[in-house]
FIKOL-635940 format. One record per residue (C-alpha): residue in one letter; x, y, z. Coordinates in steps of 0.2 Angstrom, whole numbers, padded with zeros to 4 digits, always signed. Example, Ala and Ser with C-alpha at 12.3 -4.5 7.8 and 13.67 -1.06 7.14 Angstrom:
! residues 2
a+0062-0022+0039;s+0068-0005+0036;
! end
This chain:
! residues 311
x+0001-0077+0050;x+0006-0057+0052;x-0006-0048+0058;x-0016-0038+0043;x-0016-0020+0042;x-0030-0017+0030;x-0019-0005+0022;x+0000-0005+0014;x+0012+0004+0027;x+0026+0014+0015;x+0041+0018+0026;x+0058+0027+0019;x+0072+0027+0024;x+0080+0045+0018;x+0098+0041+0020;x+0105+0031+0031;x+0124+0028+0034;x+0129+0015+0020;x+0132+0026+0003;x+0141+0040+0003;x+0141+0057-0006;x+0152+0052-0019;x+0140+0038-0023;x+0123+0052-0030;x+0121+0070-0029;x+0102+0065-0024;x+0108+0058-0008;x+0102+0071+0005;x+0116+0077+0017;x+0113+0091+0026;x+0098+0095+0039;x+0089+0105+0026;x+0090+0092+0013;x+0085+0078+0023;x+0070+0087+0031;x+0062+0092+0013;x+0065+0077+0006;x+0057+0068+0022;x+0042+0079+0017;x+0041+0077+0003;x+0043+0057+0002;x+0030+0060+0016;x+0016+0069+0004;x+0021+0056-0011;x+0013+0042+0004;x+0025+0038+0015;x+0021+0035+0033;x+0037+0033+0045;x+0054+0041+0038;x+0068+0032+0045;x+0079+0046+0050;x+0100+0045+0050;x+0110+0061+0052;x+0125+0067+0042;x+0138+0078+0047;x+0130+0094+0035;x+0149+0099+0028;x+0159+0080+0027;x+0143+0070+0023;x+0151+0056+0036;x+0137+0049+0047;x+0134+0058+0064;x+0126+0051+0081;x+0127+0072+0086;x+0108+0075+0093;x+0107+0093+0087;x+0107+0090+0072;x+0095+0074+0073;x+0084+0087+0082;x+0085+0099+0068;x+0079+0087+0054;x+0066+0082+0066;x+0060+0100+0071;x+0059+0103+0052;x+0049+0089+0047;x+0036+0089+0061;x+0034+0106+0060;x+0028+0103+0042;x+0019+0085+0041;x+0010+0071+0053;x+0025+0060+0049;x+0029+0045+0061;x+0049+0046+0064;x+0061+0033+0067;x+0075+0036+0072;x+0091+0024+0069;x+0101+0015+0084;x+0111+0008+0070;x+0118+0024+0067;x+0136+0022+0057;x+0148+0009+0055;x+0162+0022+0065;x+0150+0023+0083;x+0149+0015+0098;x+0133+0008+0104;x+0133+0025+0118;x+0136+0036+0101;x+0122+0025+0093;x+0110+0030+0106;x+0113+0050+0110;x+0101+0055+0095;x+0086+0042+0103;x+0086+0045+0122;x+0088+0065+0119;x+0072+0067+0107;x+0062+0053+0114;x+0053+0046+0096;x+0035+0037+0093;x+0049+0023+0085;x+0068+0018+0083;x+0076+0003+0074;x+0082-0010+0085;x+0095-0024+0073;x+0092-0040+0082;x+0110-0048+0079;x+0129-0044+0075;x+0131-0046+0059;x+0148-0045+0048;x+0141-0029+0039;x+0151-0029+0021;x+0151-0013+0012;x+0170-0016+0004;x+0163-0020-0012;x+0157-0004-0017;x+0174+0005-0014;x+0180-0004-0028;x+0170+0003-0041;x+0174+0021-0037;x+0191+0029-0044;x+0189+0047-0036;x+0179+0052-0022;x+0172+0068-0015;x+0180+0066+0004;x+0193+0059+0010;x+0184+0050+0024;x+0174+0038+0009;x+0184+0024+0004;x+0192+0019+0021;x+0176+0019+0029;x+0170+0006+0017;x+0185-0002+0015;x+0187-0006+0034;x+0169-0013+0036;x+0181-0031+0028;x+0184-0033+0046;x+0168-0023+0055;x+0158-0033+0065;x+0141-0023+0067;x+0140-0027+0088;x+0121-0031+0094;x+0124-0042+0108;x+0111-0048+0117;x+0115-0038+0131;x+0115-0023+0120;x+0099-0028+0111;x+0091-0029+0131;x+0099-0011+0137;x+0092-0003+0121;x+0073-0010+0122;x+0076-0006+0143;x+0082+0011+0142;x+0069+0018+0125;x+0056+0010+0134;x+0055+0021+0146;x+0049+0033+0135;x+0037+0024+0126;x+0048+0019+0112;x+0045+0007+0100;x+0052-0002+0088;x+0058-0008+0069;x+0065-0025+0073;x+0076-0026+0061;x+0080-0044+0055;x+0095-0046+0042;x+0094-0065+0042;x+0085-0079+0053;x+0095-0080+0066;x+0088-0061+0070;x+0069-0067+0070;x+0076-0081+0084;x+0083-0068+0096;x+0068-0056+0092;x+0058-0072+0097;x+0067-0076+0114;x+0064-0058+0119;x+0046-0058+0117;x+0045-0075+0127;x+0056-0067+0141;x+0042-0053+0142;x+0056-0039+0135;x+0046-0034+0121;x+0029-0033+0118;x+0018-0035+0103;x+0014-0029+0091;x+0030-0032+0085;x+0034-0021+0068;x+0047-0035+0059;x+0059-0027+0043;x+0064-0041+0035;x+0082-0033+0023;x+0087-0044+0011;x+0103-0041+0001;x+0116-0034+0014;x+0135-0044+0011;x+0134-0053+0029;x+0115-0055+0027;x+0103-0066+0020;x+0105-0065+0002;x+0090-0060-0011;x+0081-0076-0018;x+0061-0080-0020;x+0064-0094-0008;x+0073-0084+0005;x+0059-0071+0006;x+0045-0087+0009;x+0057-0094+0020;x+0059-0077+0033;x+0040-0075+0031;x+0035-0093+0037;x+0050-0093+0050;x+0040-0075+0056;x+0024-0084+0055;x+0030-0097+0065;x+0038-0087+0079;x+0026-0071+0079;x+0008-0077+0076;x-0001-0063+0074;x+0008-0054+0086;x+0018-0045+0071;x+0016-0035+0056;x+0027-0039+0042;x+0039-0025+0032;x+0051-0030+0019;x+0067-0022+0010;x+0081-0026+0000;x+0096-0018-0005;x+0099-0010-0021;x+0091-0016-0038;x+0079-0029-0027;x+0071-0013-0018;x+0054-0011-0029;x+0055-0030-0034;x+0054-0037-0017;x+0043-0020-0011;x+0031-0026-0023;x+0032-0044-0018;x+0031-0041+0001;x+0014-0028-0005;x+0007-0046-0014;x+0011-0058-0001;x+0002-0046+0012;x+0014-0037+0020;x+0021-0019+0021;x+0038-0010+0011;x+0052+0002+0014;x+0060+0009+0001;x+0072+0026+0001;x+0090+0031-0004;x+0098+0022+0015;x+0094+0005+0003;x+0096+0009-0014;x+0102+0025-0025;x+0092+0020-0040;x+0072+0023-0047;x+0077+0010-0060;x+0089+0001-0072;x+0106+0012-0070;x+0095+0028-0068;x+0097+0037-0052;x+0081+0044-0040;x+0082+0062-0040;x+0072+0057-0021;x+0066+0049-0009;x+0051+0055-0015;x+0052+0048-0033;x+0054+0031-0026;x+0041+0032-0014;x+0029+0039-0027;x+0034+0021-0039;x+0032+0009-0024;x+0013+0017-0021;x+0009+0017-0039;x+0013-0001-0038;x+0003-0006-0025;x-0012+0005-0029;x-0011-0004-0048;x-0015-0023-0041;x-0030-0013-0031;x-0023-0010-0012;x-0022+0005-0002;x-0007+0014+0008;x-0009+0018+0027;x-0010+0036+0031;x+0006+0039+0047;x-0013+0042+0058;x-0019+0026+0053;x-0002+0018+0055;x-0001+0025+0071;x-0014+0015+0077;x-0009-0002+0070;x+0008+0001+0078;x+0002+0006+0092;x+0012+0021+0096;x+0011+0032+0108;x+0009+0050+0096;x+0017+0062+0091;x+0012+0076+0108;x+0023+0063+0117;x+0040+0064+0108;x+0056+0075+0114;x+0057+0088+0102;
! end
């Protein structure tokens, strides 16, 4: 079984690189906006924020460090926040791209996907007539032929070179093939426990969102980790709170945030990161749990602290 936190760990993900501006005027773009609605989402009972960086003026998702460093500058001046910082980065960027932001400022925590994946966003270009910037719809119309490169080799050089520094890490798990890699890595010795698995449900190249597919990632987990791993869950647009709130019941931990879904509830858009944030801890407080503070969630990580990061 995952290990058990005692406590419900809320990570949220502030804006990732999958909707674009076109898509909510909610979604935060620049420096500023990502850093007070990090704070915010923070003092609603958030825990980690999963930080992505946009280009301030085009929105377009950027690996450019100075301006990962401001939105982290801004929130750790202003809250205990643990910060975890993307090597996804955008579907336009090279793996060196993707990890410019990370070696530069040195986080308690990055995301790590643990498998290529045919990452389908082409979908949602077709429900859009007009769009804010020129750059939107071919982004997401080329991802019909995107493979989403996480070798092995590139899984190994990531987990070497962050290491260093005391880095560690959101596996991210898109299907089961993902908890397999993770699992030969920690028998070779290349990662260590505890290992903090994001189970994402929903993604088109993914596992999809059924009942059955969450038990099944969960038992696979069991089988590989033991108790070597603490279990997150999130899924992709209108799934986020449902499967939130399962992954709460069934023991385990959630991440919501406008990166997964753009929406607070049935065709009503989140004004924030915060709003959603402030749902999902309602939820889980109603059926009598309690959320980790980022201190107490430091500690069940195991990270190294905040006094030991790079900006």
């Amino acid at each position: 079984m995952s290990k058990k936190a005692g406590k419900v760990i809320i990570s949220c993900a502030l804006t990732g690189a999958v909707h674009t501006p076109t898509m909510s005027k909610y979604l935060p773009i620049t420096p500023d906006e990502i850093a007070q609605q990090g704070v915010e989402a923070v003092k609603a009972g958030a825990a980690i924020l999963h930080i992505h960086a946009r280009d301030p003026k085009t929105g377009v998702p950027t690996p450019d460090p100075s301006i990962y460093s401001q939105i982290l500058v801004k929130i750790k001046d202003q809250c205990s926040a643990i910060l975890n910082i993307t090597t996804g980065g955008g579907m336009n960027m090279q793996l060196a791209d993707r990890l410019k932001a990370a070696m530069a400022t040195k986080p308690e925590m990055c995301s790590l996907n643990m498998g290529s994946m045919n990452f389908g966003l082409f979908p949602m270009a077709e429900k859009y007539s007009t769009w804010k910037h020129d750059w939107e719809k071919p982004y997401l119309e080329n991802t019909s032929e995107f493979i989403f490169r996480n070798t092995f080799k590139d899984i190994a050089n990531i987990v070497s070179r962050l290491g260093e520094h005391g880095t560690m890490f959101e596996y991210e798990c898109y299907d089961i093939g993902h908890l397999y890699n993770l699992a030969y890595f920690l028998d070779k010795g290349l990662v260590k426990p505890p290992l903090f698995v994001q189970t994402i449900f929903g993604t088109l190249g993914g596992i999809g969102t059924s009942p059955e597919n969450l038990v099944f990632m969960k038992q696979t987990a069991d089988k590989l980790f033991g108790d070597n791993y603490v279990w997150s869950v999130l899924a992709t647009g209108k799934h986020q709170l449902p499967y939130a709130t399962k992954s709460a019941l069934m023991g385990g931990n959630v991440r919501v945030g406008l990166e997964d879904s753009l929406y607070i509830g049935k065709k009503e858009f989140a004004t924030s990161n915060a709003q959603q944030v402030s749902k999902i801890k309602q939820i889980i407080e109603t059926f009598s749990l309690e959320t980790a503070t980022p201190d107490e969630t430091r500690d069940i990580l195991s990270l190294k602290g905040m006094d030991q990061v790079g900006f």
